[in-house]
VMD Tcl script that builds the backbone (N, CA, C; Angstrom):
set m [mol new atoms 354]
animate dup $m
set s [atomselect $m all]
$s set {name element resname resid chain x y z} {
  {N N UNK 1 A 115.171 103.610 132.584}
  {CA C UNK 1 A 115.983 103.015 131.545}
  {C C UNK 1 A 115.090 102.120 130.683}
  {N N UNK 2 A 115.130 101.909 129.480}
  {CA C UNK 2 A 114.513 101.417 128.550}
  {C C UNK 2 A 114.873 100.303 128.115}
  {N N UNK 3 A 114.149 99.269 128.267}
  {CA C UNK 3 A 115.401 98.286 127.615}
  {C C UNK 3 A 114.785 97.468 126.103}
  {N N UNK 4 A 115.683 96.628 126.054}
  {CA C UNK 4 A 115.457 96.296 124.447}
  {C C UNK 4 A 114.193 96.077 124.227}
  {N N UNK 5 A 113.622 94.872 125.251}
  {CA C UNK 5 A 112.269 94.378 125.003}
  {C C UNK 5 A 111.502 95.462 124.534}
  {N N UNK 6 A 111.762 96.762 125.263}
  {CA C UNK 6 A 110.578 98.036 125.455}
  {C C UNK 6 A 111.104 98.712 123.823}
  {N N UNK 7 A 112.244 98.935 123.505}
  {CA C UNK 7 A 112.356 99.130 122.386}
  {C C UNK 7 A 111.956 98.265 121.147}
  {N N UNK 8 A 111.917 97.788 121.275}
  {CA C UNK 8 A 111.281 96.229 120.616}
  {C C UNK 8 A 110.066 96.662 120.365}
  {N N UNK 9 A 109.280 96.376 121.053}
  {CA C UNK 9 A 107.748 96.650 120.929}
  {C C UNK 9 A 107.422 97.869 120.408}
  {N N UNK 10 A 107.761 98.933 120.459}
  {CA C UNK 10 A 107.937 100.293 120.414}
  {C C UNK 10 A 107.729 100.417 118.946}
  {N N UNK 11 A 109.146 99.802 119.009}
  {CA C UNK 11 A 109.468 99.387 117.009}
  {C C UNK 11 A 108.019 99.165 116.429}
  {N N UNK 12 A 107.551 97.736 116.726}
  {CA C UNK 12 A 106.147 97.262 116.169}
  {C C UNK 12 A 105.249 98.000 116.327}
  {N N UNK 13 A 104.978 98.704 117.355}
  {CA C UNK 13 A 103.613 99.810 117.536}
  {C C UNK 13 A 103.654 100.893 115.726}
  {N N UNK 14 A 105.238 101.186 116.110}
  {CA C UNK 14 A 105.279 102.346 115.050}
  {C C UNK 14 A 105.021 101.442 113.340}
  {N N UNK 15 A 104.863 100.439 113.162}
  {CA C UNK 15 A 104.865 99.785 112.389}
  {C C UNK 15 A 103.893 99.794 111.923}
  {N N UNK 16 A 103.120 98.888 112.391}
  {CA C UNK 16 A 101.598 98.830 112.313}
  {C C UNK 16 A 100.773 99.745 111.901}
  {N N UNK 17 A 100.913 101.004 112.298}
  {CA C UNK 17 A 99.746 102.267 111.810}
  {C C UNK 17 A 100.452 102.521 110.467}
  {N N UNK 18 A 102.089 102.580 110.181}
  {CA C UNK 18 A 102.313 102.840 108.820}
  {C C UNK 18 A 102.149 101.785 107.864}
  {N N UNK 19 A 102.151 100.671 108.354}
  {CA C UNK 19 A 101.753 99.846 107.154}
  {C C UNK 19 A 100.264 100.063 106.954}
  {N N UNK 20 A 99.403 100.227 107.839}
  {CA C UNK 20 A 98.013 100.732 107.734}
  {C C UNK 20 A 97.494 101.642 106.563}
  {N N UNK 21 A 98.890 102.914 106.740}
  {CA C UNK 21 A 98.324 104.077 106.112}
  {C C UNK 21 A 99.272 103.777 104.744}
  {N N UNK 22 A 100.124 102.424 104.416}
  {CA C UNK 22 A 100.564 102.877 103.347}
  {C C UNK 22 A 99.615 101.958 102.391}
  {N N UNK 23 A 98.722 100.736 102.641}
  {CA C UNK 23 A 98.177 100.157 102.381}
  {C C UNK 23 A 96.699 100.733 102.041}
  {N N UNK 24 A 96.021 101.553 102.725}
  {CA C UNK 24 A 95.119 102.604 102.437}
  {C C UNK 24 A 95.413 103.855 101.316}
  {N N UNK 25 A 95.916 104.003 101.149}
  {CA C UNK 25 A 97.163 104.913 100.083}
  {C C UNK 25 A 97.353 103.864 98.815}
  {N N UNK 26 A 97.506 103.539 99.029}
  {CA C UNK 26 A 97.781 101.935 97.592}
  {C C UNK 26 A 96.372 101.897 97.325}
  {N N UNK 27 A 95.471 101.451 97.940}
  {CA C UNK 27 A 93.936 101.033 97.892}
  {C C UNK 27 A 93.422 102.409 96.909}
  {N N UNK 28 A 93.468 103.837 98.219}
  {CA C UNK 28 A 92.810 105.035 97.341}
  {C C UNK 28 A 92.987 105.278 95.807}
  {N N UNK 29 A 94.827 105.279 95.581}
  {CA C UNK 29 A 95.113 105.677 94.133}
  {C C UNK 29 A 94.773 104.468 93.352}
  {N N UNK 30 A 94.530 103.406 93.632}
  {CA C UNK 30 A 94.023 102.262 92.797}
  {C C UNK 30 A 92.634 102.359 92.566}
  {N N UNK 31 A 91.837 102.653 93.467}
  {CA C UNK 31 A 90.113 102.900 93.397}
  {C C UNK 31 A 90.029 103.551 92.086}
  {N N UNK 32 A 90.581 104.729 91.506}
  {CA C UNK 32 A 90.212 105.338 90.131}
  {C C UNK 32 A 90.480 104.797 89.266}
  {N N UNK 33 A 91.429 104.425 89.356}
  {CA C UNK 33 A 92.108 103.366 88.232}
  {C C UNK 33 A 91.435 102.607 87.993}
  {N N UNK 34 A 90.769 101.661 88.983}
  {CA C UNK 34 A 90.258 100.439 88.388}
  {C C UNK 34 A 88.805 101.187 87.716}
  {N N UNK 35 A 88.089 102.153 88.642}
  {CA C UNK 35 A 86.926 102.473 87.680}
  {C C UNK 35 A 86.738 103.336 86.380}
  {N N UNK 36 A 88.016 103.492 86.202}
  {CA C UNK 36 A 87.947 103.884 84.960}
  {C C UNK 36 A 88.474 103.398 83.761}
  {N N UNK 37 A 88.382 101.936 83.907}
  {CA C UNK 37 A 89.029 100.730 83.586}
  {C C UNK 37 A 87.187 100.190 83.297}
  {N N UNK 38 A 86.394 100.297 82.943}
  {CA C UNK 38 A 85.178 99.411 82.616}
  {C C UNK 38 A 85.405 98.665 81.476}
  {N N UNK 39 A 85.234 97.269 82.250}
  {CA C UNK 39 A 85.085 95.911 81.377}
  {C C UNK 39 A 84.033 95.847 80.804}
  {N N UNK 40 A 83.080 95.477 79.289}
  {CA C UNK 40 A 82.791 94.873 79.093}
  {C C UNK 40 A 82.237 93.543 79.740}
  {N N UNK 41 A 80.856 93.182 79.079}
  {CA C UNK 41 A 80.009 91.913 79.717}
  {C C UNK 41 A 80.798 90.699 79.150}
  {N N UNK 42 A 81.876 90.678 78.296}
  {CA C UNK 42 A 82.390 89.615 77.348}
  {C C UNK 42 A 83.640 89.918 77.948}
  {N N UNK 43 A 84.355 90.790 77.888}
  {CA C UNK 43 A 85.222 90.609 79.591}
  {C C UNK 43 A 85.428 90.348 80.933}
  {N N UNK 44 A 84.242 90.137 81.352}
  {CA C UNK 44 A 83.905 89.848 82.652}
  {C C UNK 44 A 83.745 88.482 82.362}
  {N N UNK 45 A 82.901 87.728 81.235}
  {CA C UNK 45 A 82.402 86.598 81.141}
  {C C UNK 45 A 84.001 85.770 81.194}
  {N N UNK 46 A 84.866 86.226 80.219}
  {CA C UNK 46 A 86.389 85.585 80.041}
  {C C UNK 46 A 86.915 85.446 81.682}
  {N N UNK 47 A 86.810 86.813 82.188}
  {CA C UNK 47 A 87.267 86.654 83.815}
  {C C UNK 47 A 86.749 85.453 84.817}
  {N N UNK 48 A 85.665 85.434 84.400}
  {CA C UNK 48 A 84.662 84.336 84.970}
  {C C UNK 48 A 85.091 82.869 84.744}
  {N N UNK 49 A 84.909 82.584 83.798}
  {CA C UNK 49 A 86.180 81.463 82.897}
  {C C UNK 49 A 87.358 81.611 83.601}
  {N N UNK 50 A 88.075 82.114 83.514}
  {CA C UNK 50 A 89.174 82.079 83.797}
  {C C UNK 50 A 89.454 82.087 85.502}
  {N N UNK 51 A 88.411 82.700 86.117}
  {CA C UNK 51 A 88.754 82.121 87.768}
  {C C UNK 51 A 88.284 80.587 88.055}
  {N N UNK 52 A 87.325 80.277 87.572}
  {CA C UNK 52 A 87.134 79.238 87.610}
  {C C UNK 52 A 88.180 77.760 87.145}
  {N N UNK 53 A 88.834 77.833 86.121}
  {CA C UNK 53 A 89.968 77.357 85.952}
  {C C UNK 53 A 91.214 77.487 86.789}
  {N N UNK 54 A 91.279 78.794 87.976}
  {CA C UNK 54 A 92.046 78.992 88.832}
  {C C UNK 54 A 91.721 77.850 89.639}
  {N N UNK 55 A 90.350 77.712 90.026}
  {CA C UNK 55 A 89.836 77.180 91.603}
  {C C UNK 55 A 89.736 75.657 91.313}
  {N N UNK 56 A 89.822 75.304 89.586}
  {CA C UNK 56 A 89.975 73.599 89.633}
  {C C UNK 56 A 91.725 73.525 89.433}
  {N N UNK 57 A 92.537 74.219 88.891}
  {CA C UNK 57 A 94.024 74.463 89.079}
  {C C UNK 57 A 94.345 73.840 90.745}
  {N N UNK 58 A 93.553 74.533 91.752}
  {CA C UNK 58 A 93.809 74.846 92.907}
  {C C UNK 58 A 93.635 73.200 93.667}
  {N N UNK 59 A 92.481 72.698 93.294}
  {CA C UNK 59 A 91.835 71.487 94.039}
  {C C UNK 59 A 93.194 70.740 93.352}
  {N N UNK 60 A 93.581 70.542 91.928}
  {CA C UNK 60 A 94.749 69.820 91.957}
  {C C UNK 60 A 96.134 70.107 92.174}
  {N N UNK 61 A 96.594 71.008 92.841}
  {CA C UNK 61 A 97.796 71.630 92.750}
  {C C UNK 61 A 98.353 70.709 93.980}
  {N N UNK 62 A 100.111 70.223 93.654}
  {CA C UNK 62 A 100.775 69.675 94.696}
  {C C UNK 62 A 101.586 70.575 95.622}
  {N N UNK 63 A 101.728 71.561 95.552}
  {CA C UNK 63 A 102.035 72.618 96.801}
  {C C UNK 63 A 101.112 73.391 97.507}
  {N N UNK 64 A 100.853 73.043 98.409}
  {CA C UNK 64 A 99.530 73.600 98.524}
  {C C UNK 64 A 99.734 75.249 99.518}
  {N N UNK 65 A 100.985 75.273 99.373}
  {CA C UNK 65 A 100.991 76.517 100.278}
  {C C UNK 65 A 101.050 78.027 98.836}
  {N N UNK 66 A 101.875 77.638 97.896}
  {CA C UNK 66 A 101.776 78.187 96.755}
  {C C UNK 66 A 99.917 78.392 95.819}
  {N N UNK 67 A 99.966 77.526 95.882}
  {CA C UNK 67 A 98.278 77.593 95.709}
  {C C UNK 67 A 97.619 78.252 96.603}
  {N N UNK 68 A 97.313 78.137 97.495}
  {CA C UNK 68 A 96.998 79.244 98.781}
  {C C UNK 68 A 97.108 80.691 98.347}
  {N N UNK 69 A 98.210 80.939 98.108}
  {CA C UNK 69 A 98.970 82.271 97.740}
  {C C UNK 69 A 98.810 82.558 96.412}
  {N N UNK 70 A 98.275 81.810 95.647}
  {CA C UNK 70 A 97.893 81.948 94.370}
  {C C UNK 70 A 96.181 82.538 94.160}
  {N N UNK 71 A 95.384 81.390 95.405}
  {CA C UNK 71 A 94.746 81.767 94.857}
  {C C UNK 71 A 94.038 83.020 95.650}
  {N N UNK 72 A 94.657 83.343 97.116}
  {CA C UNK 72 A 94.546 84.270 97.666}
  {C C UNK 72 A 94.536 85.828 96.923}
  {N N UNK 73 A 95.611 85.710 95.768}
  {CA C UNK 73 A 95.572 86.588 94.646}
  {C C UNK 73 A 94.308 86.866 94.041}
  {N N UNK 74 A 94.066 85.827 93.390}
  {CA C UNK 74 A 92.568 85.647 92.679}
  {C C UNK 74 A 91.384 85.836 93.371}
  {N N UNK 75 A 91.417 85.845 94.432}
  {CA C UNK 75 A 90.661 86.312 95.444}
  {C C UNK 75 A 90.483 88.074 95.488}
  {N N UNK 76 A 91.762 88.504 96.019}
  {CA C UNK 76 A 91.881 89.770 95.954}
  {C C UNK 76 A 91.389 90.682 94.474}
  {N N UNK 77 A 91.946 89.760 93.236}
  {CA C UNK 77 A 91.608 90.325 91.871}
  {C C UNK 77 A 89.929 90.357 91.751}
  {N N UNK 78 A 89.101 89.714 92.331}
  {CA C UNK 78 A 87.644 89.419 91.884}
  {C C UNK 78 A 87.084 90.587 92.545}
  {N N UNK 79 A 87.566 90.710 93.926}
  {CA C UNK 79 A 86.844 91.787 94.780}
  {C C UNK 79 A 86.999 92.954 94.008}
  {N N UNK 80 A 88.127 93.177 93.771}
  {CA C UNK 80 A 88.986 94.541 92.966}
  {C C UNK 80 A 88.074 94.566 91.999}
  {N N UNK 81 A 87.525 93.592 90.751}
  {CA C UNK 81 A 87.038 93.608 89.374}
  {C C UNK 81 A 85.753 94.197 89.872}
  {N N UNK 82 A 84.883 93.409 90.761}
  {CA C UNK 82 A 83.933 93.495 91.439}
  {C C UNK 82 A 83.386 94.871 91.866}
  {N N UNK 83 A 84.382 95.810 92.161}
  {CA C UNK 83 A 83.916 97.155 92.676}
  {C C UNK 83 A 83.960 98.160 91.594}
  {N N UNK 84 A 84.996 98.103 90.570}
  {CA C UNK 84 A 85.397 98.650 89.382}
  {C C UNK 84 A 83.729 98.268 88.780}
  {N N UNK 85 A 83.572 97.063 88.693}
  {CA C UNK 85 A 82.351 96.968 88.160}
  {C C UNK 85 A 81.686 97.560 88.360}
  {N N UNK 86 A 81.425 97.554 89.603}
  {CA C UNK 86 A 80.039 98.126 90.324}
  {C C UNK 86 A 79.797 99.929 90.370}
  {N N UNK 87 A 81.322 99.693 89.769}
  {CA C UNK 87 A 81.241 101.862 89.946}
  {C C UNK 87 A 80.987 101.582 88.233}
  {N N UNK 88 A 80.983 100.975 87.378}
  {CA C UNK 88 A 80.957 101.194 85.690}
  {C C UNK 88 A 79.363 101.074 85.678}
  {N N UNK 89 A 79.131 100.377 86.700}
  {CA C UNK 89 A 77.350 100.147 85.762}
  {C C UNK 89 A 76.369 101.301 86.325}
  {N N UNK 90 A 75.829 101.477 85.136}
  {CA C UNK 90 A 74.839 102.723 85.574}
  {C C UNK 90 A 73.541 102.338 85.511}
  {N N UNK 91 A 72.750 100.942 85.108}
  {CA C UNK 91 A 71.322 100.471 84.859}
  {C C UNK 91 A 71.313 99.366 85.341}
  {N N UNK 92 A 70.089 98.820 85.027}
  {CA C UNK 92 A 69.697 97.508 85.740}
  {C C UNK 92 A 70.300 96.308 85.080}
  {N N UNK 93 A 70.867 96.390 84.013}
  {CA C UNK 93 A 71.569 94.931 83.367}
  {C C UNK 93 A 72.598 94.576 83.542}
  {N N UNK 94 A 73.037 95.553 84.702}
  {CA C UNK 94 A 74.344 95.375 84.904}
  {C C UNK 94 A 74.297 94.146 86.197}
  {N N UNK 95 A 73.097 94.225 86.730}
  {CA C UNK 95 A 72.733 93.504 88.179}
  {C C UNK 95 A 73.055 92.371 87.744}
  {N N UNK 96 A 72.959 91.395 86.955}
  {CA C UNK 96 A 73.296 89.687 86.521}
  {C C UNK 96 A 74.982 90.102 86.628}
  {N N UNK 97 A 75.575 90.853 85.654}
  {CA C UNK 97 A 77.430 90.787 86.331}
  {C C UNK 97 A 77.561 90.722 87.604}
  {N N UNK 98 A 77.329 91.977 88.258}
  {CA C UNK 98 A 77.665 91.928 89.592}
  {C C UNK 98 A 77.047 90.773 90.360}
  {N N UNK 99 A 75.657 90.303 89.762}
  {CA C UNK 99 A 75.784 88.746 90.622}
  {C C UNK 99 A 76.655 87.535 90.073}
  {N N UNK 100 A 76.953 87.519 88.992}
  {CA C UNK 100 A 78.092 86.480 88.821}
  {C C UNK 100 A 79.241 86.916 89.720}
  {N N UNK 101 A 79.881 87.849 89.713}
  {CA C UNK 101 A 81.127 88.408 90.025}
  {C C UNK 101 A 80.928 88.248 91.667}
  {N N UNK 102 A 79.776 88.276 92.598}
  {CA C UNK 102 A 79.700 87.997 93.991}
  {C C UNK 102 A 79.712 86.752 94.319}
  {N N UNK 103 A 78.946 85.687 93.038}
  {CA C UNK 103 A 79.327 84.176 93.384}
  {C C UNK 103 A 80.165 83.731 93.422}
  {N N UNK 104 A 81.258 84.231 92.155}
  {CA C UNK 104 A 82.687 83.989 92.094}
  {C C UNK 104 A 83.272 84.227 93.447}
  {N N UNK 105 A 82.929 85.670 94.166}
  {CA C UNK 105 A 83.734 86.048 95.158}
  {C C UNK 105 A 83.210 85.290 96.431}
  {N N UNK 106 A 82.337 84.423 96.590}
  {CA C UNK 106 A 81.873 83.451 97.379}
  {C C UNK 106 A 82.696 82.408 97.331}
  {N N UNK 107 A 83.056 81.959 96.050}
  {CA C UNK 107 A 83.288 80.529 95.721}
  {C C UNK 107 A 84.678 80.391 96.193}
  {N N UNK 108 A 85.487 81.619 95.543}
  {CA C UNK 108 A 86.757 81.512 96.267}
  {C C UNK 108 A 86.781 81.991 98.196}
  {N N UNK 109 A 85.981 82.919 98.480}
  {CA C UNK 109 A 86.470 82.888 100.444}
  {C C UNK 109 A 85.935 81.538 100.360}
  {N N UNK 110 A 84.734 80.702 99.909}
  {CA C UNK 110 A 84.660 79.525 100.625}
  {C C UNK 110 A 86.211 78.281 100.485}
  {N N UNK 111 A 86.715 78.415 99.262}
  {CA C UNK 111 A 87.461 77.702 99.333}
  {C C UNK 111 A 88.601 77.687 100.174}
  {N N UNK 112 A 89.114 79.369 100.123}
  {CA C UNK 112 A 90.099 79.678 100.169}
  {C C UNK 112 A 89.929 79.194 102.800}
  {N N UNK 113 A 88.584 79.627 102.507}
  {CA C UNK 113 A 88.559 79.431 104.613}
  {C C UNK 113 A 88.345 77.774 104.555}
  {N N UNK 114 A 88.168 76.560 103.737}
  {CA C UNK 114 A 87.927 75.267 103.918}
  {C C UNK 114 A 89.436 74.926 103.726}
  {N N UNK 115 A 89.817 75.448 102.272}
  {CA C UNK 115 A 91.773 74.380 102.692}
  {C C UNK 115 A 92.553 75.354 102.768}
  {N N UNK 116 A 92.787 76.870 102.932}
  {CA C UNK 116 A 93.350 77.678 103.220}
  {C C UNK 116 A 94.020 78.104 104.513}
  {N N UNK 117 A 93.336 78.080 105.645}
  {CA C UNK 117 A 93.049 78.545 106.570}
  {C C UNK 117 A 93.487 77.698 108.020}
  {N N UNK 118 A 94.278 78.053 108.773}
  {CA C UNK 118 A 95.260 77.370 109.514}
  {C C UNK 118 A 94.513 77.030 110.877}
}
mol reanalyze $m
mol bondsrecalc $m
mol representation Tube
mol addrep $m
């Protein structure tokens, strides 16, 4: 006989691998998209600007769980810009973006694992 607990868990097992595979599925059909989406060095520079104004937003923000979640976003968006990038550039001048765009993506995990992170 089976009982709830065992159904219970059961439930979550089956859970887990589909949120896996629907989240991998989201990721794949987004991968083209974003690389065929190439920014501009004067778009990237605005992006740059503009996270940075996220991460002093962030140091003053009075909810700090919303900020978290905000900037956990901005987090996710840099990596995303970051790879799109990295599939657009085809020469060596592209190497200074992609190193701005990895400091950025430094600046926020550091912030985000110092007041983020439980």
């Amino acid at each position: 006989m089976i009982t709830t607990r065992q159904q219970h868990a059961s439930g979550f097992s089956m859970i887990r691998p589909a949120t896996l595979l629907a989240v991998l599925a989201i990721n794949m059909s987004l991968t083209p998209a974003l690389a065929s989406q190439c920014a501009s060095p004067s778009e990237i520079a605005a992006t740059l600007t503009r996270w940075a104004a996220a991460r002093r937003q962030f140091v003053q923000a009075s909810n700090h769980d919303m900020a978290c979640r905000a900037l956990a976003n901005t987090f996710y968006e840099s990596v995303a810009t970051r790879q799109a990038t990295a599939a657009c550039i085809h020469d060596v001048s592209g190497n200074a973006e992609i190193g701005a765009l990895d400091s950025e993506i430094d600046a926020f995990n550091d912030l985000l694992s110092a007041k983020c992170s439980s």
